[in-house]
C-alpha positions, 0 to 999 in steps of 0.5 A, a space after each residue: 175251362 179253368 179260370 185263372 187267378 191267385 190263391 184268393 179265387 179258384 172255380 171250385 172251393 171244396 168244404 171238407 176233406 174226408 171221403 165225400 170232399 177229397 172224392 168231389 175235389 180228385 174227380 173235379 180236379 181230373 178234368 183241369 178245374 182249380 179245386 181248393 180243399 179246407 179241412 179243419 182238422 189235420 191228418 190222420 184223425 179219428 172217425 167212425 165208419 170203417 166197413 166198405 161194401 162193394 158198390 164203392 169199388 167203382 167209385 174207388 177205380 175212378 179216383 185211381 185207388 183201388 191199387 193202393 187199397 190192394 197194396 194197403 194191409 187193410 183186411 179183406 171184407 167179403 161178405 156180411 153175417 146176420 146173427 139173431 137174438 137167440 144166436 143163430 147165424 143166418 147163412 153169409 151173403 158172399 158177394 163174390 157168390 152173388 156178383 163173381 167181378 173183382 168188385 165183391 172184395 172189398 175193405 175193412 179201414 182204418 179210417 184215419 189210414 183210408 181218409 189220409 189215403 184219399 186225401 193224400 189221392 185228391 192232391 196227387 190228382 191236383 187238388 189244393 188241399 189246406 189242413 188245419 183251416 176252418 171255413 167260418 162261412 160260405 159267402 153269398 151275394 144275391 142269393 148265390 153262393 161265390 166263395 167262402 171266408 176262413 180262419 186259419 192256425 196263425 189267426 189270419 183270416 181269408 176270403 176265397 172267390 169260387 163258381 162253386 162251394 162244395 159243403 163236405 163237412 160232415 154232421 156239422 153240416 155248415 150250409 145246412 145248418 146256415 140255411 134250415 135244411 135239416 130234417 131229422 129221421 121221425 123213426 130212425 132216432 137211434 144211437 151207438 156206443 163202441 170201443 175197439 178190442 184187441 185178441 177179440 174171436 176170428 173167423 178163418 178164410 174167405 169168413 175173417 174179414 165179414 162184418 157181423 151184425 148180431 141182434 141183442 137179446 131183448 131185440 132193441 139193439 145189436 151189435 156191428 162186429 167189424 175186424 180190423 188189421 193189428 188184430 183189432 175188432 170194432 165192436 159197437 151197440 146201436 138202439 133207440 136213443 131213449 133206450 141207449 142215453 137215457 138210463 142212468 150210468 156212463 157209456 161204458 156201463 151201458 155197452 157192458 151191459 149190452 154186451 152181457 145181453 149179446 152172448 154172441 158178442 160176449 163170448 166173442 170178446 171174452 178173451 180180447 183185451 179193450 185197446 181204447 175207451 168208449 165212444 158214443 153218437 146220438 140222434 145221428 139219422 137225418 136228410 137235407 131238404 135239398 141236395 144244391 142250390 145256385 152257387 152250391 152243392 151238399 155232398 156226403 154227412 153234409 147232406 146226411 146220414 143214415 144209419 150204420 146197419 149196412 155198412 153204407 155211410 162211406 158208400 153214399 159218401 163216395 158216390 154223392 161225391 162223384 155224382 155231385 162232382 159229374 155236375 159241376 163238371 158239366 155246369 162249369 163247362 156250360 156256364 150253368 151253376 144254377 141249383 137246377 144243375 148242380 142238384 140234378 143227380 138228387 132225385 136218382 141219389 135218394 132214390 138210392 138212399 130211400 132203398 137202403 132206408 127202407 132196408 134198415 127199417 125193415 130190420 128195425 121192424 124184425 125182418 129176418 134175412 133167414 127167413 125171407 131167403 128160404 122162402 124166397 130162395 130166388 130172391 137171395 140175389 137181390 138181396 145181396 145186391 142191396 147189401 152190395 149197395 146197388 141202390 140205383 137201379 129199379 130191378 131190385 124194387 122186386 124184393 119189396 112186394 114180398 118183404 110186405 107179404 110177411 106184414 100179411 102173415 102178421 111176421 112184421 108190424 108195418 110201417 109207412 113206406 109209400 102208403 099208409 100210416 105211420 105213428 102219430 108223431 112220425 106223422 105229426 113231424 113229417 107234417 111239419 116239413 117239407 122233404 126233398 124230392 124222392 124222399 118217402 119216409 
């Protein structure tokens, strides 16, 4: 049951407030628990991230949102389009095709709009949710995490008591940071460059809303493709970082330039005018070393981030949330906050994201979905099903044995999923740390 107190003790203080936070802070909340929420910033604000893919839907339906997304003006995604270096389109992978259930349409957001949505969404479901205040530190006694102290717009300071703290914060990563969990993806050490265009190119029908991923020309890149409402397209290049940052020249010479080696792209913009300046994100693929401890849970970028190929950041966001906020549940209701607990659902949980990287890197290897499918028709399914984000189930492990057939027929060069090498310093930077469990790079 919720404990009583004032304003300076609750059971669960939540770190964050964009989509894993106010998903964690909403679901704890449904079931009568005291739920605090501090986000530094105010909203609306800007962030990065805006294609859905189906699997959020039942996390959606279970914070009560999926009605004001139909209600929003938010574009309607329903499926996803590969375009290679040479500019031929592989078929789309309709989802609905795939999966015919309400859940294979889903959103292209705006995510200042879909943030303030969901935050908006955690305080109707009882959260108490504070704008504008940063969390200097969680406090820990003992080896346990028992609250957290913040500073506040008027310089004002605090320490609030909680069961739990819930670290949501995003890439800044406080408790990761504070504690050395952080491990950096030996091979997913990329980059991206965006900005947004307005009278960008437009596909009709159930086609308007696909996300497009659309290869470079020399194959070390491509480009996300995502329309949004307003008539506007974000439109962003993502390659190795050592390619993308260390050249010389700004940001916006280096995504002309990408542009103009992406004829696709190029012919795609070439009447649309540019609405915004350039943005850019560096060496952002990384992983905690632990999912919780006593007193304290990771949730979302807090724990980490992937790589934005599939469209699954919001995703993974969402459900840690959930599966983060299940435990806590069920911890505060048995008096049990240990790490074994509140970190239960990481094994199942990397497994999931260990898919979806192992997804990402065949890309980056040169898979091509065109290919594989028509000589795996019967496997197209699967396929989709991981672009739909279901991560979680062992059924579709099945596409991985005939992924590797094309290493066999010398289409790919491997990499070291569960066996094998990889390169020498993947090799010597895995060495050097230990991963989380179900982790295999």
């Amino acid at each position: 049951m919720s404990r009583s107190g004032n304003g300076n003790e609750t059971d669960v203080v939540v770190i964050g407030g964009g989509p894993a936070g106010s998903t964690a802070s909403a679901l704890i909340a449904q079931q009568s628990f005291r739920v605090q929420l501090f986000e530094r910033e105010r909203f609306p604000r800007f962030h990065i991230g805006e294609s859905l893919i189906p699997e959020t839907y039942w996390v959606l339906k279970r914070l009560g949102m999926l009605e004001k997304l139909r209600n929003s003006h938010f574009v309607k995604k329903h499926s996803v389009q590969f375009v290679s270096s040479n500019g031929r389109q592989s078929a789309p992978f309709y989802f609905w095709d795939n999966k015919p259930h309400e859940c294979s349409q889903t959103w292209q957001v705006v995510r200042s709009e879909f943030d303030q949505m969901m935050l908006e969404n955690a305080r109707e479901c009882g959260v108490e949710a504070h704008e504008g205040v940063r969390v200097r530190e969680v406090v820990f006694e003992n080896g346990r995490a028992v609250g957290v102290r913040t500073h506040h717009a008027d310089d004002s300071q605090r320490e609030i008591r909680a069961q739990v703290v819930v670290d949501a914060s995003g890439q800044s990563g406080l408790l990761m940071h504070k504690l050395g969990l952080r491990v950096w993806d030996p091979i997913l050490n990329k980059g991206a460059v965006w900005t947004y265009w307005q009278g960008a190119y437009r596909d009709m029908g159930r086609d308007e809303g696909a996300t497009l991923v659309l290869q470079t020309g020399n194959k070390k890149g491509w480009f996300w493709y995502i329309p949004l409402h307003d008539d506007r397209v974000s439109v962003g290049v993502v390659g190795p970082f050592d390619y993308l940052f260390k050249r010389s020249g700004s940001h916006e010479q280096t995504y002309h330039e990408e542009v103009a080696n992406c004829p696709a792209v190029a012919q795609r913009v070439s009447q649309a005018k540019r609405v915004t300046g350039y943005f850019a994100t560096k060496d952002y693929s990384y992983r905690s070393t632990q999912v919780a401890g006593d007193g304290w849970v990771l949730v979302g970028d807090a724990f980490g981030f992937l790589d934005p190929l599939y469209s699954s950041g919001v995703l993974l966001a969402l459900k840690s949330g959930q599966l983060a906020a299940d435990s806590i549940v069920d911890g505060l209701r048995q008096g049990n906050l240990t790490g074994s607990q509140l970190g239960r659902w990481g094994p199942v949980f990397n497994n999931g994201v260990d898919r979806m990287r192992r997804l990402v890197c065949e890309y980056y290897d040169g898979f091509s979905f065109g290919q594989f499918v028509k000589k795996y028709p019967d496997l197209k399914g699967t396929v989709t099903d991981l672009l739909i984000g279901d991560l979680f189930e062992d059924r579709v492990d099945r596409v991985w044995g005939p992924m590797e057939s094309l290493y066999q027929e010398g289409k790919l060069q491997p990499r070291r999923w569960d066996s094998g090498t990889p390169p020498e310093v993947a090799a010597n930077k895995l060495n050097e740390l230990t991963l989380p469990e179900g982790y295999r790079p």
